[in-house]
Residue, then its C-alpha position, 0 to 999 in steps of 0.5 A: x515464490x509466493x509474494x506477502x502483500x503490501x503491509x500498510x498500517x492506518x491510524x489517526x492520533x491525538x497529538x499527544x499519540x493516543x487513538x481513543x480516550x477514556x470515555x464509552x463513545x468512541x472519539x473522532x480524531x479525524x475530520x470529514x475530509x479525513x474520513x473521505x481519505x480513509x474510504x479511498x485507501x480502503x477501495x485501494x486495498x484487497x483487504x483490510x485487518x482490525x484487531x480483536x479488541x478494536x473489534x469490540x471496542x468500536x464495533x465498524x464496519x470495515x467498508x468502502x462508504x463510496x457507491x462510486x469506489x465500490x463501482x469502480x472497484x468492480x469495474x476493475x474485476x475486484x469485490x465490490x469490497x475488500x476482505x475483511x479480516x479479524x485477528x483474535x488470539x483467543x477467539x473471544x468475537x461476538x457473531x452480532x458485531x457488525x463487522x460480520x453483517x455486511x460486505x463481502x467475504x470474512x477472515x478470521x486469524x486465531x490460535x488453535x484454541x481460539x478456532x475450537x470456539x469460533x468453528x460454531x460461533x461464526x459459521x456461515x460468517x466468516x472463514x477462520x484459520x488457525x496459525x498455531x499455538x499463537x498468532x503469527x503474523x508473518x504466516x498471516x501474510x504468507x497466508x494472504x499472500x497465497x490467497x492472491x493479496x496484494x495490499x493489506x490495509x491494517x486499522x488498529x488496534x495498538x496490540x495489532x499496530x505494535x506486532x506489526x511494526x515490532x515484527x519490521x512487517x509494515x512497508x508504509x504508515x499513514x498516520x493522521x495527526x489531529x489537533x486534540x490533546x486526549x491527556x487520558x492515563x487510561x485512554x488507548x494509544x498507538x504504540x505499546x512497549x515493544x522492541x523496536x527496529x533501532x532505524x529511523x523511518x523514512x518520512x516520504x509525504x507530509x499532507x495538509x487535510x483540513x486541520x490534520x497533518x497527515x503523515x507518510x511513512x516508510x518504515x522499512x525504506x533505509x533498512x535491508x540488502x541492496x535486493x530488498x531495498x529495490x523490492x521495497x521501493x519497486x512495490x512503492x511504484x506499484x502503490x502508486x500504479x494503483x493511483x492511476x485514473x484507468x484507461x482502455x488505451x494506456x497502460x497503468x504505471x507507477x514510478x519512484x525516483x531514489x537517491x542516496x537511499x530516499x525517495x526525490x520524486x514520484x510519479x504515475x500514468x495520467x497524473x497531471x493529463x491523459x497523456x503523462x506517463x509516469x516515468x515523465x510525472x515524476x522527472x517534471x517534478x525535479x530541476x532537470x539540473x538537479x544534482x541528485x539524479x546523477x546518483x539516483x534509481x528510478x523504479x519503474x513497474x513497466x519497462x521505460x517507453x522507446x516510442x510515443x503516439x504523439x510526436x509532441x513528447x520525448x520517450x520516458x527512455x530518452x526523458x531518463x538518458x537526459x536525466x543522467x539516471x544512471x540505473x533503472x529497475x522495472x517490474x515487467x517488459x512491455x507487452x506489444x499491446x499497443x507498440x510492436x517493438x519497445x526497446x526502452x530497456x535494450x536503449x537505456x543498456x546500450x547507453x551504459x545505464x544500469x537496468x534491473x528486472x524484477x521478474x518477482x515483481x512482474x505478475x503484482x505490477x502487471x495486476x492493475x491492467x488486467x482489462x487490457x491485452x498483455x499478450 
């Protein structure tokens, strides 16, 4: 079964929720440190969506600014940039835009009509896929999905923005809240009307970057079956493996710690020092007498350490049986690439703790350690 990607919608707003104002130059609601954020996001993602008229309002660029991002992404067998892609329903894109002079490969998503203009317009450009008589965004993901997406980075507009969250597509929502006030009738803002999911989100970080508050959001976290409740989080383990500082000798993990429906504690390989594993990240960072974790999940993207190079440290399966963890999800066994014979999951079962495999999960939590042999 084909997995859509990880769904993380970016913006930045005025306080009073606008993305723009009403004047011809484009407003900077973001501030240096920001903008540095948002490059890193950016080298993070497969690829990255804007809307059609973001397109030609703001005329970017889409790239990963970083030399040294770009550098690390090849080194970790990826384009030097992620894939650009613009959604227009009517096909309405100038080929002078910037967006197409630069970076790697090109997408554009348009309806029937909208590729009958484009087919001649953009070619050599960019490859345009039409979705039918209108834009459907959960055939894009499936789409992308297939093409071996993982994560998709969507920048805006407020058109792109609405369907996304009206649809219930978006996994997480970094906003960036600047200490401006645009007050403009006419100024464009994140959100149109639309009908909702009437949920409330899961608010997972909030992030002091300079003068802007930078907020996490998880709009999907309290909502679904217990299966998708369990994706959802596990994919969020699999963001946070993506974090992790890449090493020739250990493998990169991510971690999530739950409770009562809401994430207590996050963790991922080589956090704090080259040795932490992220099972053991995001434990330290709890009381060990914290009452939660008697009722909590910890999702894990690889199956729980039984054995550790260094006597120095508690095996993550023992680190969660002291804990009290009464359940735990992983993505994907421990191959014998550098032990002979992990038996955390074995463990943990046989001290009545609960364990989920999410086999579905395996190859997208597996992605970040290509470099290392999985066999």
């Amino acid at each position: 079964m084909t997995r859509r990607p990880y769904v993380l919608l970016s913006v930045a707003v005025s306080v009073d929720g606008y993305i723009d104002d009403a004047n011809p130059q484009r407003l900077k609601l973001s501030n240096a440190a920001d903008f540095d954020r948002v490059d890193q996001v950016r080298a993070d993602s497969d690829a990255i969506l804007i809307g059609a008229e973001t397109l030609r309002r703001d005329n970017p660029r889409l790239l990963v600014n970083s030399a040294d991002r770009r550098a690390a992404r090849i080194a970790a067998g990826k384009p030097e940039y992620p894939l650009k892609i613009a959604v227009s329903a009517r096909g309405d894109l100038d080929p002078g835009l910037r967006f197409w002079q630069s970076g790697c490969e090109k997408l554009v998503y348009t309806t029937h009509a909208g590729a009958a203009k484009l087919g001649d317009r953009l070619a050599g450009l960019a490859e345009v896929v039409p979705l039918g008589a209108d834009i459907d965004l959960g055939a894009l993901l499936d789409d992308l999905g297939r093409r071996g997406i993982a994560r998709l980075m969507v920048e805006g507009g407020t058109r792109i923005h609405t369907e996304f969250l009206s649809a219930d597509l978006a996994d997480e929502l970094q906003m960036a809240v600047a200490p401006i006030v645009v007050g403009h009738a006419a100024a464009p803002r994140f959100l149109g009307p639309a009908s909702y999911p009437a949920r409330r989100m899961h608010l997972a970080d909030v992030t002091q970057v300079g003068d802007i508050a930078l907020l996490r959001y998880l709009p999907r976290a309290s909502g679904g079956t217990p299966e998708q409740t369990d994706i959802q989080f596990m994919r969020r383990a699999i963001e946070l493996a993506r974090l992790c500082p890449p090493s020739p000798i250990a493998f990169s993990v991510g971690a999530v710690i739950v409770a009562d429906g809401i994430e207590i504690s996050t963790g991922y390989s080589r956090e704090t020092d080259e040795k932490v594993h992220a099972e053991e990240s995001a434990l330290d960072k709890l009381d060990a007498d914290d009452p939660r974790l008697a009722r909590a999940t910890m999702y894990s993207t690889l199956e729980p350490c039984s054995q550790r190079a260094t006597t120095t440290r508690l095996p993550c399966t023992d680190r969660i049986l002291r804990s009290g963890i009464p359940r735990v999800v992983i993505a994907w066994r421990e191959p014998s690439t550098f032990v002979s014979n992990c038996v955390g999951v074995e463990q943990l079962r046989l001290r009545g703790v609960d364990v989920v495999e999410l086999a579905e999960l395996a190859e997208e939590a597996m992605s970040m350690n290509r470099h290392l042999d999985l066999s």
